[in-house]
DSSP file (Angstrom, degrees, kcal/mol; ACC not computed):
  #  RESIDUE AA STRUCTURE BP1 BP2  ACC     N-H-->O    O-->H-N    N-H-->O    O-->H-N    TCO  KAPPA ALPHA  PHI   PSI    X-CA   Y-CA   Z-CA
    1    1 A X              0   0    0      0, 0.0     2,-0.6     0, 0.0    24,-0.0   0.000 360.0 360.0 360.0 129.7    0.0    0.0    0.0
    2    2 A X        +     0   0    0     22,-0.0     2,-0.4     2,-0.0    24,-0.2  -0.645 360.0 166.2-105.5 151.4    1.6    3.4   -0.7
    3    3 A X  E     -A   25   0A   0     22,-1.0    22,-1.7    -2,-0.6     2,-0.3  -0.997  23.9-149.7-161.6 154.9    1.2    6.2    1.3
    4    4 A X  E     -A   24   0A   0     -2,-0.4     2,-0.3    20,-0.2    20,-0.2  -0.990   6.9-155.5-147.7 128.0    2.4    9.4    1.9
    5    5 A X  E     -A   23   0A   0     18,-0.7    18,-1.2    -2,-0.3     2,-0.1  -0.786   9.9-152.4-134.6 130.1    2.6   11.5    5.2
    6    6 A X        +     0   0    0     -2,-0.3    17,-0.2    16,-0.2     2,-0.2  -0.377  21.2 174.7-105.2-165.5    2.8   15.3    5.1
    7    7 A X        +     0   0    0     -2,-0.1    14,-2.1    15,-0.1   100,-0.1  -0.796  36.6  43.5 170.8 118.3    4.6   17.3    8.1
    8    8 A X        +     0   0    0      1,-0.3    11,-0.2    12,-0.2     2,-0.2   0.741  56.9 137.8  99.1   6.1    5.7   20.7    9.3
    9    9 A X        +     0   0    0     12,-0.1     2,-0.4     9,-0.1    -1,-0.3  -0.607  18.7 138.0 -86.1 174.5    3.2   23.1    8.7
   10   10 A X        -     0   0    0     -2,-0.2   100,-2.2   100,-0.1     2,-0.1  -0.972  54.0 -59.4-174.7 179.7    2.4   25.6   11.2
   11   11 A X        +     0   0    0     -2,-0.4     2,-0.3    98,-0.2   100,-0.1  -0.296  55.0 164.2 -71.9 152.7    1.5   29.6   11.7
   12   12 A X        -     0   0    0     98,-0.3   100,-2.6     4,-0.1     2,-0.3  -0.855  38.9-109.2 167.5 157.4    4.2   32.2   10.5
   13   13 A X  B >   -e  112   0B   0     -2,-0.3     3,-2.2    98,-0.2    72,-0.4  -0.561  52.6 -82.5 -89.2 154.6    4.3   35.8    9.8
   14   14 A X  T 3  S+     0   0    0     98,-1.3    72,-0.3     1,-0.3    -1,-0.1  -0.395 122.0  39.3 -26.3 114.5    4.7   37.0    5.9
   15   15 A X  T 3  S+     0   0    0     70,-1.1    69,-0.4     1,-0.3    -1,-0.3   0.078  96.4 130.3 112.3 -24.2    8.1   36.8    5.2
   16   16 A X    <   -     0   0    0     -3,-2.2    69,-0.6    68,-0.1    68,-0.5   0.204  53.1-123.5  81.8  73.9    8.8   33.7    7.0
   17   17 A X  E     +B   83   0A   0     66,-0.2    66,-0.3    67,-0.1     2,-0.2  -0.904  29.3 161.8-117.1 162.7   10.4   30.3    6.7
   18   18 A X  E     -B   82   0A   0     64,-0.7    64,-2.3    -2,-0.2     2,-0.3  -0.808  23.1-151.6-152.1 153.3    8.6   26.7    7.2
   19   19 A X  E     -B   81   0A   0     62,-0.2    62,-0.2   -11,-0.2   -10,-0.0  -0.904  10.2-159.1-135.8 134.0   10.0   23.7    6.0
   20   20 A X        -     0   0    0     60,-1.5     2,-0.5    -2,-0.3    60,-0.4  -0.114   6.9-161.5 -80.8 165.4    7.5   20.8    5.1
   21   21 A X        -     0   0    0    -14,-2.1     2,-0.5    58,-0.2    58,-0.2  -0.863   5.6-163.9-153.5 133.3    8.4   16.9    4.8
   22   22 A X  E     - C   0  78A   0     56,-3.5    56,-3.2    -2,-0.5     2,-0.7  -0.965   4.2-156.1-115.6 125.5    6.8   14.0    3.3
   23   23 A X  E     -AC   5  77A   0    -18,-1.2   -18,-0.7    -2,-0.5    54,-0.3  -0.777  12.2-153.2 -86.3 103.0    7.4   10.1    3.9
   24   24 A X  E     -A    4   0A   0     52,-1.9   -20,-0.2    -2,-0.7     2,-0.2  -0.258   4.0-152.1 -76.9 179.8    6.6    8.3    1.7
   25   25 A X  E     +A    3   0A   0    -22,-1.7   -22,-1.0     1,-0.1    51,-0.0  -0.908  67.1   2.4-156.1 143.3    5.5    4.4    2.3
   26   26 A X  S    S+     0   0    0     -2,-0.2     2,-0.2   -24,-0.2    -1,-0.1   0.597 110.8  60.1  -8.1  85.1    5.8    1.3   -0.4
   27   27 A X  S    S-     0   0    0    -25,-0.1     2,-1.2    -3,-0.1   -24,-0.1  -0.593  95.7 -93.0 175.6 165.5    7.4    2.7   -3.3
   28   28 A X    >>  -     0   0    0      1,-0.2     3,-5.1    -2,-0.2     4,-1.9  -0.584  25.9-161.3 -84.5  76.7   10.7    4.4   -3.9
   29   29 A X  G >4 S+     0   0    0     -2,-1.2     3,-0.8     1,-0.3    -1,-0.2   0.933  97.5  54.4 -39.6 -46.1   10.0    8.7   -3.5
   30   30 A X  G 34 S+     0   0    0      1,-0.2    -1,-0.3    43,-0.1    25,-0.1   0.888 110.8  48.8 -74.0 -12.7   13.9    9.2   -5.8
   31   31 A X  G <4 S+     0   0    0     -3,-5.1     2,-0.5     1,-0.1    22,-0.3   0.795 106.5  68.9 -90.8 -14.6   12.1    6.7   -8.8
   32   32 A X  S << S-     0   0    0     -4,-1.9     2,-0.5    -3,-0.8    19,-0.1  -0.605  93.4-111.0 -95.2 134.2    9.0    8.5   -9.0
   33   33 A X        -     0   0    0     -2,-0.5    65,-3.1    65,-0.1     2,-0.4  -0.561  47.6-155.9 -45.7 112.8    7.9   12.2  -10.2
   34   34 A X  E     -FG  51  97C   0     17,-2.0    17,-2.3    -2,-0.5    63,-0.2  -0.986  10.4-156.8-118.2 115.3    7.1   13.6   -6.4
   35   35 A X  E     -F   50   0C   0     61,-2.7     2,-0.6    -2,-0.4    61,-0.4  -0.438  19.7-158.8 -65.5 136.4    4.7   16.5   -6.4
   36   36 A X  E     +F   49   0C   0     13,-4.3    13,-1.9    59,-0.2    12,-1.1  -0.869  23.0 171.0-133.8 131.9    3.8   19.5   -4.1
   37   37 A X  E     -FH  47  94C   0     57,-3.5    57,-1.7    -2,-0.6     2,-0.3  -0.789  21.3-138.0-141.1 152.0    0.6   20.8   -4.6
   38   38 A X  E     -FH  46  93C   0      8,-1.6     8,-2.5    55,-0.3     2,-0.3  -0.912   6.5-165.9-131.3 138.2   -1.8   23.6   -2.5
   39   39 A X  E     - H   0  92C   0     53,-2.5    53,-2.2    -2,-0.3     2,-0.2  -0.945   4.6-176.2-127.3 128.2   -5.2   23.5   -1.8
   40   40 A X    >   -     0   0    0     -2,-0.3     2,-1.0    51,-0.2     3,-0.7  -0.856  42.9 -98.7-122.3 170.4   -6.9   26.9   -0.6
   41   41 A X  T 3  S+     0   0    0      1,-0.2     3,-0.1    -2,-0.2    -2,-0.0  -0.707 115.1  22.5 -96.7 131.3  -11.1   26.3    0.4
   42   42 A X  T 3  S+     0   0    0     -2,-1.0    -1,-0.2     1,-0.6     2,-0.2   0.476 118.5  85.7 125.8 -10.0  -13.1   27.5   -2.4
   43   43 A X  S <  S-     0   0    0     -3,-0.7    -1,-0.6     3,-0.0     2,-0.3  -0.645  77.9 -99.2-118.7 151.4  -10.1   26.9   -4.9
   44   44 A X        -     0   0    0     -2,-0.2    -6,-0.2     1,-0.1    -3,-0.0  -0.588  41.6 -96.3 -80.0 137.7   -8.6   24.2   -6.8
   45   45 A X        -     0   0    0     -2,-0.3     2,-0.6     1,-0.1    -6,-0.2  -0.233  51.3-165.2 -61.3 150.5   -5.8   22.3   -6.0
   46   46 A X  E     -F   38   0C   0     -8,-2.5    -8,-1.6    -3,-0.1     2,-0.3  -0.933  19.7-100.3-137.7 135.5   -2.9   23.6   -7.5
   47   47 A X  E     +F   37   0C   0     -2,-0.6   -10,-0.2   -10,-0.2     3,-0.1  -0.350  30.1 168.5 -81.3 139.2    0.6   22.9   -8.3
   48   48 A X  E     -     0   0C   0    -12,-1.1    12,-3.7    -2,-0.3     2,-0.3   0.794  58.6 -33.1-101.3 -53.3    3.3   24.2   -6.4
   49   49 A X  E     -FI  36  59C   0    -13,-1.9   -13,-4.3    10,-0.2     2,-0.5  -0.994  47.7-136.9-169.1 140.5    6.7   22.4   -7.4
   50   50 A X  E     -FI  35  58C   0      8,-1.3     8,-1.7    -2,-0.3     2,-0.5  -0.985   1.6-159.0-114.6 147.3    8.4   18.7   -8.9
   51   51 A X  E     -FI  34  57C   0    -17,-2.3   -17,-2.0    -2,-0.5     6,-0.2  -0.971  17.9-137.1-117.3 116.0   11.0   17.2   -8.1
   52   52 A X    >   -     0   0    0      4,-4.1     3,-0.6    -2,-0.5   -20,-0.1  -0.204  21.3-127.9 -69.6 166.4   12.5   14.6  -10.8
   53   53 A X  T 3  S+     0   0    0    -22,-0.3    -1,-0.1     1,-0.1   -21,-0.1   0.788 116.8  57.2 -80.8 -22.4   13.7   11.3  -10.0
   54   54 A X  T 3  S-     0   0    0    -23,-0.1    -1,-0.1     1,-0.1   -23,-0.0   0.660 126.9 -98.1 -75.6   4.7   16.9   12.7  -12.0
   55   55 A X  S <  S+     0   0    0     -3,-0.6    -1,-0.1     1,-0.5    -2,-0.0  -0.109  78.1 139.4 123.2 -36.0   17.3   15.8   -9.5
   56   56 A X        -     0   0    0     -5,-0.2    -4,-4.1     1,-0.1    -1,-0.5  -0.103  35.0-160.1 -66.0 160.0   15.3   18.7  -11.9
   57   57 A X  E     -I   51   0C   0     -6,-0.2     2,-0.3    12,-0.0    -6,-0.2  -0.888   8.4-167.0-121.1 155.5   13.3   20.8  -10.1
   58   58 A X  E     -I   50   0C   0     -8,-1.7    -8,-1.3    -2,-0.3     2,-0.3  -0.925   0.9-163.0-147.1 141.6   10.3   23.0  -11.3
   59   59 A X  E     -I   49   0C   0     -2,-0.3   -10,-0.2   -10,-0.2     2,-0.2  -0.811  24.4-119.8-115.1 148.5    8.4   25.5  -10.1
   60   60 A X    >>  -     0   0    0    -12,-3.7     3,-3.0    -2,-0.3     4,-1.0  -0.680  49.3-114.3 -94.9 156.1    4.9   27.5  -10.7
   61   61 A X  G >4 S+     0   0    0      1,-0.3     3,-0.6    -2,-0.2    -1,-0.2   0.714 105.5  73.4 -65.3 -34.3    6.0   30.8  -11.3
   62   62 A X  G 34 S+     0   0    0      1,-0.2    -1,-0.3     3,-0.0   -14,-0.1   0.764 107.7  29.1 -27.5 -52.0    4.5   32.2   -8.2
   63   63 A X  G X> S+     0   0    0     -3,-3.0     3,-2.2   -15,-0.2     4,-2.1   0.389  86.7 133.6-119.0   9.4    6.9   30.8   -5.6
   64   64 A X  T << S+     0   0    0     -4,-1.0     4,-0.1    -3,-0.6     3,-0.0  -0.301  80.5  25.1 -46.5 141.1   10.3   30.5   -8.1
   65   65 A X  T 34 S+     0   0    0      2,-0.2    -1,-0.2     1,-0.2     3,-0.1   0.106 125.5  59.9  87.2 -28.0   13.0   31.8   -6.2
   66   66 A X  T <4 S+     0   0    0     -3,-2.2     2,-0.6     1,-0.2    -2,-0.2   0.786  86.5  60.5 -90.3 -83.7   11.2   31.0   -3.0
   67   67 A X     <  -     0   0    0     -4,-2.1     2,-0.7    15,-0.2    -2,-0.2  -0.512  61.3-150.8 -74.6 132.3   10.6   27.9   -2.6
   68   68 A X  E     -D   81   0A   0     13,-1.0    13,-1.6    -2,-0.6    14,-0.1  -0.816   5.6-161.1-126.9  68.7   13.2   25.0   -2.4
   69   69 A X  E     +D   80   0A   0     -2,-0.7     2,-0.3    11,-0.2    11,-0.2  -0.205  37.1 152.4 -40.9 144.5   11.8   20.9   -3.9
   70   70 A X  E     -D   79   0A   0      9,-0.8     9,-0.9   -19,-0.0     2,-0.2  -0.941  28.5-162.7-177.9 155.5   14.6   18.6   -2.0
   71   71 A X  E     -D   78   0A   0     -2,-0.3     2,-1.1     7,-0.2     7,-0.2  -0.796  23.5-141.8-170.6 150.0   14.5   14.7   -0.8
   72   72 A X  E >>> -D   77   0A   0      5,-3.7     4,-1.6    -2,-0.2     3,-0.8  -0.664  20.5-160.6 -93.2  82.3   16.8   12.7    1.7
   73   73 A X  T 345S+     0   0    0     -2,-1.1   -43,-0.1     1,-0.3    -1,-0.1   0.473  90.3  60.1 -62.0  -4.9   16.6    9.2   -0.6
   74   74 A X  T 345S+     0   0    0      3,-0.1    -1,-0.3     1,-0.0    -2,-0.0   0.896 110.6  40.9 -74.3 -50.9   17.8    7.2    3.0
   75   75 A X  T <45S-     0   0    0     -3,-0.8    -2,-0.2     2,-0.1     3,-0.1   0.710 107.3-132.6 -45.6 -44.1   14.5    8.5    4.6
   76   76 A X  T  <5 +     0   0    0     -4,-1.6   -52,-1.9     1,-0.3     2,-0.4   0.827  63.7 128.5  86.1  11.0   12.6    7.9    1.6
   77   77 A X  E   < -CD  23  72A   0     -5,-0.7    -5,-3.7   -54,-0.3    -1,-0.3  -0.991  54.0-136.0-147.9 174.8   11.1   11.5    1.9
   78   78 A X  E     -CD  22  71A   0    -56,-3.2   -56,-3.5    -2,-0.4     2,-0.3  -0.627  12.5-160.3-121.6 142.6   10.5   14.5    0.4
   79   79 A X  E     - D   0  70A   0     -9,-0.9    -9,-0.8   -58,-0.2   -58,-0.2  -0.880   5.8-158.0-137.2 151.1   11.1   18.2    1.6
   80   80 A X  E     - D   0  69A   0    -60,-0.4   -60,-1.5    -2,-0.3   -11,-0.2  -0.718  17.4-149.1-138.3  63.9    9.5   21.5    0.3
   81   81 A X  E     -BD  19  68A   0    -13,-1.6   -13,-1.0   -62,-0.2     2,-0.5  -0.125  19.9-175.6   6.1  91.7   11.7   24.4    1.3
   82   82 A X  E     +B   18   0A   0    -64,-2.3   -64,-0.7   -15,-0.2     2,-0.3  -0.820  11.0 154.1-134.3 107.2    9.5   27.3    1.8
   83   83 A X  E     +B   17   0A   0     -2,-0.5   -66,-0.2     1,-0.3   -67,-0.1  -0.937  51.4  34.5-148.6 162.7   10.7   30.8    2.7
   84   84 A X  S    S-     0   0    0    -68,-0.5     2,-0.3   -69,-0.4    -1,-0.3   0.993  88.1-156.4  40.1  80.9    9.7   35.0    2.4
   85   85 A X        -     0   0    0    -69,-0.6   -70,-1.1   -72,-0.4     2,-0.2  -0.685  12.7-151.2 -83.5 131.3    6.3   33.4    2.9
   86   86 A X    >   -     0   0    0     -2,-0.3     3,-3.1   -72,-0.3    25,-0.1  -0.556  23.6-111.9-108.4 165.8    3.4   35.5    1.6
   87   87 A X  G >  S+     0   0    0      1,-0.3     2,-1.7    -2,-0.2     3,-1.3   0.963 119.0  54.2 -61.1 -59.9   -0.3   35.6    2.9
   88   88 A X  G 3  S+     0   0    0      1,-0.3    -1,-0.3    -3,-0.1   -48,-0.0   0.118  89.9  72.6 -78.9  43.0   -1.6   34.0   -0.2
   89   89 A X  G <  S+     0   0    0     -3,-3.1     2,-0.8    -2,-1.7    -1,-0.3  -0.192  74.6 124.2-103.8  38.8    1.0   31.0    0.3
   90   90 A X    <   +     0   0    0     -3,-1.3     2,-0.4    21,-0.1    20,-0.2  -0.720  43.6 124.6 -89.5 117.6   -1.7   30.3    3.1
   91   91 A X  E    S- J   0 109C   0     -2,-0.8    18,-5.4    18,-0.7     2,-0.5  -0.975  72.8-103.4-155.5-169.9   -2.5   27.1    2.2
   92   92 A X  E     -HJ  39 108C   0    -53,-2.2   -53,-2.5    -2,-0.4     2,-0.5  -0.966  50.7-158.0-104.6 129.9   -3.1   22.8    2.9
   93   93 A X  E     -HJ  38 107C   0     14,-2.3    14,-1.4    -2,-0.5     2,-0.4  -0.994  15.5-176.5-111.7 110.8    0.0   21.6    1.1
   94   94 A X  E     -H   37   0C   0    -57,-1.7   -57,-3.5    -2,-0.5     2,-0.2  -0.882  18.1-139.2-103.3 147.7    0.2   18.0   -0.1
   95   95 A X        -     0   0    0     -2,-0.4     9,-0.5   -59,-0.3     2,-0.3  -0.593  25.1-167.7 -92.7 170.2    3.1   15.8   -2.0
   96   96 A X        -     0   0    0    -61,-0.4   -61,-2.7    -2,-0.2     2,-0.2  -0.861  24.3-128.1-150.1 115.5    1.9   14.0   -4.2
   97   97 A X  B >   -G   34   0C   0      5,-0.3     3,-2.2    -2,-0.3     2,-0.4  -0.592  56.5 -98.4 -81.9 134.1    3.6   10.5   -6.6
   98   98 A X  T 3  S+     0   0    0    -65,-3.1   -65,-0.1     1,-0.2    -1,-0.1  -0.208 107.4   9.8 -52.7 105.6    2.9   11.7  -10.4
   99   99 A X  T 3  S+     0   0    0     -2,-0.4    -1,-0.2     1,-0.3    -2,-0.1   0.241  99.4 148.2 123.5  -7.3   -0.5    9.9  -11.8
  100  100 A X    <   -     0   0    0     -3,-2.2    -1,-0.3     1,-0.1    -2,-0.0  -0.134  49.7-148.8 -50.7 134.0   -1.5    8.4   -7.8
  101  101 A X  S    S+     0   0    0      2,-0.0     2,-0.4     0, 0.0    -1,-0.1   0.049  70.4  95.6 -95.2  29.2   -4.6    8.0   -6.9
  102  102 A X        -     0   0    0     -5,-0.3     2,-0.4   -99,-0.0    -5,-0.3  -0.997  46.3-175.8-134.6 130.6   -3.6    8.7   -3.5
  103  103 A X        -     0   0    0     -2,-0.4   -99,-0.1     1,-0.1    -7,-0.1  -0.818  20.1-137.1-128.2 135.1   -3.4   11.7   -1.3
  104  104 A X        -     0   0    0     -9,-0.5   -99,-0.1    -2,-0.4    -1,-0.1  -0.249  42.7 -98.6 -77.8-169.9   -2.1   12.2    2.1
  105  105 A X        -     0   0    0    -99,-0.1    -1,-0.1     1,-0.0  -100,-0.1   0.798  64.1-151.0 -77.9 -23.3   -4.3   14.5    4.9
  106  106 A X        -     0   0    0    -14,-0.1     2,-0.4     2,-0.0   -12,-0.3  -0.097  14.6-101.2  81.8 153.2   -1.6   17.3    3.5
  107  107 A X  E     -J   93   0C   0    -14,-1.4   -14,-2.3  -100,-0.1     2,-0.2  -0.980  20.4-111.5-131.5 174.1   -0.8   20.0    6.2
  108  108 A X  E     -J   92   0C   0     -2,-0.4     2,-0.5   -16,-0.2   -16,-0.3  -0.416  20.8-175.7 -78.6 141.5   -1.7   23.2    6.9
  109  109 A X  E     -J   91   0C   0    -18,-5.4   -18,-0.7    -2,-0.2     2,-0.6  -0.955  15.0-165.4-126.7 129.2    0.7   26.4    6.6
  110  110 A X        -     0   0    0   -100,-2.2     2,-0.5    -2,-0.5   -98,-0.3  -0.923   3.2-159.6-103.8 124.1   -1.2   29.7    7.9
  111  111 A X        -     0   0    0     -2,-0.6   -98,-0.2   -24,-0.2   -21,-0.1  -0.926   5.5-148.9-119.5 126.8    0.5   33.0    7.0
  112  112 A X  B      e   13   0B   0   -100,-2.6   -98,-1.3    -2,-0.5    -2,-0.0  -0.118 360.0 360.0 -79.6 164.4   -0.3   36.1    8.9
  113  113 A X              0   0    0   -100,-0.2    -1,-0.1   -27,-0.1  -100,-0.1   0.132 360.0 360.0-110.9 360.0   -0.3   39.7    7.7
């Protein structure tokens, strides 16, 4: 069964740093395309950032420069780098393996004004 476990959100002011982590669970996080995606309510999930299994990173254009796609491949998880945090990166953040029908709970990151 594969599964994937988010981590590390919390409150922080605008401007900011948090760094999030997901474990993944049977399957291999460095062979797979590993997503991070944001969910606001009333909004569509949306994509945040990949991480390749060969190392590339990409980002939606919004949080280039900011945010930081990473994974520790002895841990078998995946880290999302997140810093000069803005209100509207207030979101439920989930990782995600490309084309899964499976979702973690995600966690929350709240940013104050």
């Amino acid at each position: 069964q594969e599964q994937v476990v988010e981590s590390g959100g919390g409150l922080v002011q605008s401007g900011g740093s948090l760094k999030l982590t997901c474990v993944g669970s049977g399957f291999v996080l460095s062979d797979e395309i590993m997503t991070w995606h944001r969910q606001t309510p009333g909004k569509a999930r949306e994509w945040v950032a990949t991480l390749a299994p060969g190392g590339a990173t990409f980002y939606t254009d919004s949080v280039t420069g900011r945010f930081t796609a990473s994974r520790d491949e002895d841990k078998n998880t995946l880290y999302l780098g997140m810093s000069n945090l803005k209100p509207e990166d207030a979101a439920v953040y989930y990782c995600h393996k490309f084309r899964s029908t499976a979702w973690g709970q995600g966690t929350q990151v709240t940013v104050s004004s």
